[in-house]
C-alpha positions in Angstrom: 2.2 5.7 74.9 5.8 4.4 75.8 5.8 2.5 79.6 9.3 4.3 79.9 10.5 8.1 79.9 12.6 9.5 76.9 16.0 8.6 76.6 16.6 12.2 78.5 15.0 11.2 81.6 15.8 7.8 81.6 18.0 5.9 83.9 19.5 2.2 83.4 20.9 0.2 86.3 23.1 -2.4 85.5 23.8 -4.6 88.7 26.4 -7.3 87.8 29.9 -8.4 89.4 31.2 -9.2 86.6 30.1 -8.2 83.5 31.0 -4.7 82.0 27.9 -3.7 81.1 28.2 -0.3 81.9 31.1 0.3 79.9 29.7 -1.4 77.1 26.7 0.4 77.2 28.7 3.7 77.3 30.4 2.6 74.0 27.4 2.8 72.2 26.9 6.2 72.4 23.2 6.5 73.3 23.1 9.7 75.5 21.3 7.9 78.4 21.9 8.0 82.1 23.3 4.8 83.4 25.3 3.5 86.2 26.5 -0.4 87.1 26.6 -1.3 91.1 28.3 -4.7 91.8 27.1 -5.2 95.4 23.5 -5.9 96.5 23.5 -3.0 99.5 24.7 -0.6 96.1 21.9 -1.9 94.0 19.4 -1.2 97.1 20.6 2.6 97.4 20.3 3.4 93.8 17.0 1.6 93.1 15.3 4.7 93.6 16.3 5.8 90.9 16.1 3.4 88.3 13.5 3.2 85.1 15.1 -0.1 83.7 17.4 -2.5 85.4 19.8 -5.0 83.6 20.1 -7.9 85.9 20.3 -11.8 86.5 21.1 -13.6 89.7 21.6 -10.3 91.9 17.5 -10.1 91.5 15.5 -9.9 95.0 12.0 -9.5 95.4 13.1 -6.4 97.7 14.4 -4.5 95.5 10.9 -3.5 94.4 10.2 -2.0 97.5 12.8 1.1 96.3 12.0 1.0 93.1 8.9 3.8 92.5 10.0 4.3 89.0 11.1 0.7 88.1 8.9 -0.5 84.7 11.2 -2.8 83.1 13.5 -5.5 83.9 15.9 -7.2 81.4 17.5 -10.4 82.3 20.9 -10.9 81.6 20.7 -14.6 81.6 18.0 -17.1 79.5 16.7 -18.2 82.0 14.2 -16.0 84.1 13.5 -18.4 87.4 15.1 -16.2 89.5 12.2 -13.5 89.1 9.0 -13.7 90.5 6.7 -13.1 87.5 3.2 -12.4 89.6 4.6 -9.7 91.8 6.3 -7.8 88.6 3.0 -8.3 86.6 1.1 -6.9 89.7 3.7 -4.1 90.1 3.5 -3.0 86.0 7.5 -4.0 85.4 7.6 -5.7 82.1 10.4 -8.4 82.4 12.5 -10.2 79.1 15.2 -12.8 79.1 18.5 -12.7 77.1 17.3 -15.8 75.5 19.3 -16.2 72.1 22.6 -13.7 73.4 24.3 -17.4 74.4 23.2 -19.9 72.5 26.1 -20.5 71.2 28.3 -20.3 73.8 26.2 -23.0 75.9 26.1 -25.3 73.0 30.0 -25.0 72.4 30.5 -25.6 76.1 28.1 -28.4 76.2 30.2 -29.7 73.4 33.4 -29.0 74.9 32.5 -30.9 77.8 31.8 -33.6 75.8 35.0 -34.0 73.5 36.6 -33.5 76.6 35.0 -36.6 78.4 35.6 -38.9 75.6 39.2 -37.8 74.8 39.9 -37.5 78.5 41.5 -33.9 78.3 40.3 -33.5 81.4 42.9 -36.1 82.6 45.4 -35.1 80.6 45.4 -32.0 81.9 45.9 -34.1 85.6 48.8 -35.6 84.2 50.5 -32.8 83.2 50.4 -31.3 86.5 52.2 -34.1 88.0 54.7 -34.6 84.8 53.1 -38.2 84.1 53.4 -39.7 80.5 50.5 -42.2 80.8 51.1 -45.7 79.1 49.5 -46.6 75.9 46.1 -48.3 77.3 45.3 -52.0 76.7 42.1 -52.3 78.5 39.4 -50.8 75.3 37.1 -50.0 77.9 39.4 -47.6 79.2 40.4 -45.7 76.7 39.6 -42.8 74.8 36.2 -42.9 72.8 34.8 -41.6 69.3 31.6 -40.3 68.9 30.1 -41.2 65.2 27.2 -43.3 65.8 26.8 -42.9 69.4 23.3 -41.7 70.4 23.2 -38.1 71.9 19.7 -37.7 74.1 18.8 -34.1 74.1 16.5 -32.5 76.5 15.1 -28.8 75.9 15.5 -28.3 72.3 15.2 -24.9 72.1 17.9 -22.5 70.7 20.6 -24.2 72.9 19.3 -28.0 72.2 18.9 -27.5 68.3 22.7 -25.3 68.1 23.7 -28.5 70.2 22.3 -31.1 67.9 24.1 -29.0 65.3 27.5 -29.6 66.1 26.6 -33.1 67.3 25.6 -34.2 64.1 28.9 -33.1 62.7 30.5 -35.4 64.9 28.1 -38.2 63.4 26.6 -38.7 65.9 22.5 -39.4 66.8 20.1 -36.9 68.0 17.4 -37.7 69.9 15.3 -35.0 71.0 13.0 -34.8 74.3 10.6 -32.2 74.1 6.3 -31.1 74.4 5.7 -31.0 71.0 7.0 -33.9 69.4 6.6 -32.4 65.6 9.3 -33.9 63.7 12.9 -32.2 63.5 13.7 -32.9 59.7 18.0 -32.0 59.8 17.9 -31.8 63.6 16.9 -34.5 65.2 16.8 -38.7 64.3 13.8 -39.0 66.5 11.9 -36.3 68.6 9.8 -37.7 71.8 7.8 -35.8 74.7 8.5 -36.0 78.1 6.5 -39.1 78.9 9.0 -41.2 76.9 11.9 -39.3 78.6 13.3 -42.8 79.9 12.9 -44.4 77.3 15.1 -42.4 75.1 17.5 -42.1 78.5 18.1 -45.9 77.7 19.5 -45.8 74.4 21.7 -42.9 75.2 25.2 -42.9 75.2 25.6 -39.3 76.0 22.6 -37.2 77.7 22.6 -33.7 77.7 19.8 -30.8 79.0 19.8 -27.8 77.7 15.7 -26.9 79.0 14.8 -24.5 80.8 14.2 -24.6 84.6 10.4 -24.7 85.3 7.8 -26.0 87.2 7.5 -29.0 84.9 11.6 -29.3 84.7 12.6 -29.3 88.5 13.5 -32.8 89.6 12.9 -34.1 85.7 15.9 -35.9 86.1 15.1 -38.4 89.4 16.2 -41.4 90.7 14.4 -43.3 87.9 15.3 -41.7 84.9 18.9 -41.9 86.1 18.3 -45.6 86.8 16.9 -45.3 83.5 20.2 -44.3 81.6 22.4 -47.2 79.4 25.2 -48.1 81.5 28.3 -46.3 81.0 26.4 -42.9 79.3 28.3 -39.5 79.8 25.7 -36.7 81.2 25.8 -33.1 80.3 24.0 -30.6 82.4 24.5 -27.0 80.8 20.7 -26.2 82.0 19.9 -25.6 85.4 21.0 -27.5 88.8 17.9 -28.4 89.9 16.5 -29.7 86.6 18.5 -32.6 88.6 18.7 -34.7 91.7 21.8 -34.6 92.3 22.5 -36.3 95.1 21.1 -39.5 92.7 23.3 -38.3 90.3 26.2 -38.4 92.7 25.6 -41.7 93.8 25.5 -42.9 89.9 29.1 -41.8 89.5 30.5 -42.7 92.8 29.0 -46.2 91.5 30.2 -46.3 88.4 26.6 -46.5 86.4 27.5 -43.7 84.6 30.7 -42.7 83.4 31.4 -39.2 83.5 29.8 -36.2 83.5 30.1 -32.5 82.4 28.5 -30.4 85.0 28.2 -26.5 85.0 25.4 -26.0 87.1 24.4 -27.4 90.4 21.4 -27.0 92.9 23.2 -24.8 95.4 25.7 -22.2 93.9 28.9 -22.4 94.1 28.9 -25.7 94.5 29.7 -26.5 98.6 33.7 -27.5 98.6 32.2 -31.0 100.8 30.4 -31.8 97.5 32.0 -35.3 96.2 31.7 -34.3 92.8 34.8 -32.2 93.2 37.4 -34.7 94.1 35.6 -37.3 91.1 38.4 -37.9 88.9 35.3 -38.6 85.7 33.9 -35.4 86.4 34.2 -32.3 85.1 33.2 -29.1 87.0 33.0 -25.7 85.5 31.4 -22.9 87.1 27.7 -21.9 85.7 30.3 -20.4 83.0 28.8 -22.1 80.0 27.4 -18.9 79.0 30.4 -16.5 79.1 32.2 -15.1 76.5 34.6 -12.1 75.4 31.3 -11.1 73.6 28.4 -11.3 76.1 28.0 -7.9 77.0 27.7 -7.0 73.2 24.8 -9.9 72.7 22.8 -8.9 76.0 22.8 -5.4 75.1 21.3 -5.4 71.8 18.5 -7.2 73.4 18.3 -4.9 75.5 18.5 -1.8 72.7 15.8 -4.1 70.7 13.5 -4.1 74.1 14.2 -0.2 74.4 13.1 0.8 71.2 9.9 -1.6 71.4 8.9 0.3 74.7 9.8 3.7 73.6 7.5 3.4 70.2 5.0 1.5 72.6 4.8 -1.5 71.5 3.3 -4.2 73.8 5.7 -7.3 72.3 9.1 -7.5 73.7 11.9 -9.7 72.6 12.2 -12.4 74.4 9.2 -11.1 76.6 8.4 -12.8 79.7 6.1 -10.4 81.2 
């Protein structure tokens, strides 16, 4: 028996500010009843209404308390911490991620941050708003870097972390991978180590990057000690989740000098509070959680999404990407 009405009685609710979902959706011809809000007081009016909802970071626990016919949520992001999986279980709303729909934007980010760190593009680009032709640089340390044979210290290598280690390895560079099971990688990774050998690994990097999820077992993974851990002078990536990190010891690790530079699209509070330091850092680049955005996201979330639809209308009990 499906957990959702037909495609005539059903209604989608896509609740982003942002994204055009709904016109996307509308493209694809499917005959069902849909509507996209873009403001949490709209969301809260039409929850009545709504069999499925298509949502991320707009998600509050409230929203079930107007939602009689709500039975399934599908994220628009990978991550799902946002969602509290116990009350949705307890409720009967199925919830999947759109792990998968930007791997490959978040990997090509993570690497753009990177080439942009060792090239200096970043203050290049700061030049040229103040019409300065920099001087050739005799100080090596100084100057722009190459990555074959540097050692590139993955954490998460799920679809993000093994797309990553991908392009990395293109660049000729080392992979080592931090993850549970520590099975080897054969074309992926140079070494693979779990989590209790995270600072270890963090001292033989030359670039650090996280691509894991955010979970109980990944908030604060990155302390005080397994920055202290990190090879002087390493770059650090964080296309995962703010508080995989502590930032205010990763703060204090740039303003010092210990490491030097970082590419940073998420933080723990979003946006990131204009009195933050790490704006005005001259070795740091800021982008907005943006890692995952593309001219194509609304055509890789929605065919989850389709995928997820027709599981639940023949009903089956697996979802893509099912969380619960």
């Amino acid at each position: 028996m499906s957990l959702i009405p037909d495609r005539s009685s059903l209604t989608i609710g896509f609740a982003h500010g942002a994204y055009q979902l709904a016109d996307a959706f509308a493209a694809l011809d499917t005959g069902v009843r849909h509507f996209q809000v873009s403001t949490p007081e709209a969301l809260m009016a039409r929850m009545p209404e709504v069999d499925v909802l298509m949502i991320s970071f707009a998600w509050r626990d409230a929203l079930l308390e107007r939602a009689p016919r709500l039975r399934f949520v599908q994220s628009i992001s990978a991550g799902t911490d946002q969602f509290n999986k116990e009350l949705l279980k307890s409720r009967g709303v199925r919830l999947a991620s759109a792990q998968g729909g930007n791997e490959r934007a978040v990997a090509e980010h993570a690497m753009g941050l990177l080439l942009s760190l060792t090239r200096h593009l970043h203050l290049a680009r700061d030049d040229q708003a103040r019409r300065h032709w920099r001087p050739m640089i005799g100080d090596r340390t100084r100057r722009e870097d190459e990555l074959g044979g540097k050692t590139l210290v993955i954490v998460g290598m799920g679809r993000i972390g093994s797309r990553l280690a991908a392009l990395a390895r293109a660049f000729d560079m080392r992979i080592v991978a931090v993850k549970r099971n520590t099975a080897p990688l054969p074309g992926v990774a140079d070494a693979v180590v779990g989590p209790d050998r995270l600072n270890e690994a963090l001292a033989e990097a030359d670039v650090v990057a996280l691509t894991c999820p955010l979970t109980p077992e990944t908030q604060g993974l990155i302390g005080r000690d397994a920055i202290a851990a990190l090879k002087p002078g390493a770059l650090f990536i964080n296309v995962a989740r703010g508080k995989v990190v502590d930032e205010a010891a990763l703060t204090e690790a740039l303003a010092q000098g210990r490491i030097a530079g970082a590419g940073l699209d998420c933080f723990h509070d979003e946006p990131l509070p204009a009195t933050s330091p790490l704006w005005a850092m001259p070795h740091v680049i800021v982008t907005p959680h943006s890692a995952g955005e593309t001219r194509r996201y609304e055509a890789h979330v929605l065919a989850i999404l389709m995928d997820n639809l027709g599981r639940l209308w023949r009903g089956e009990s697996e979802l893509r990407n099912g969380i619960v």
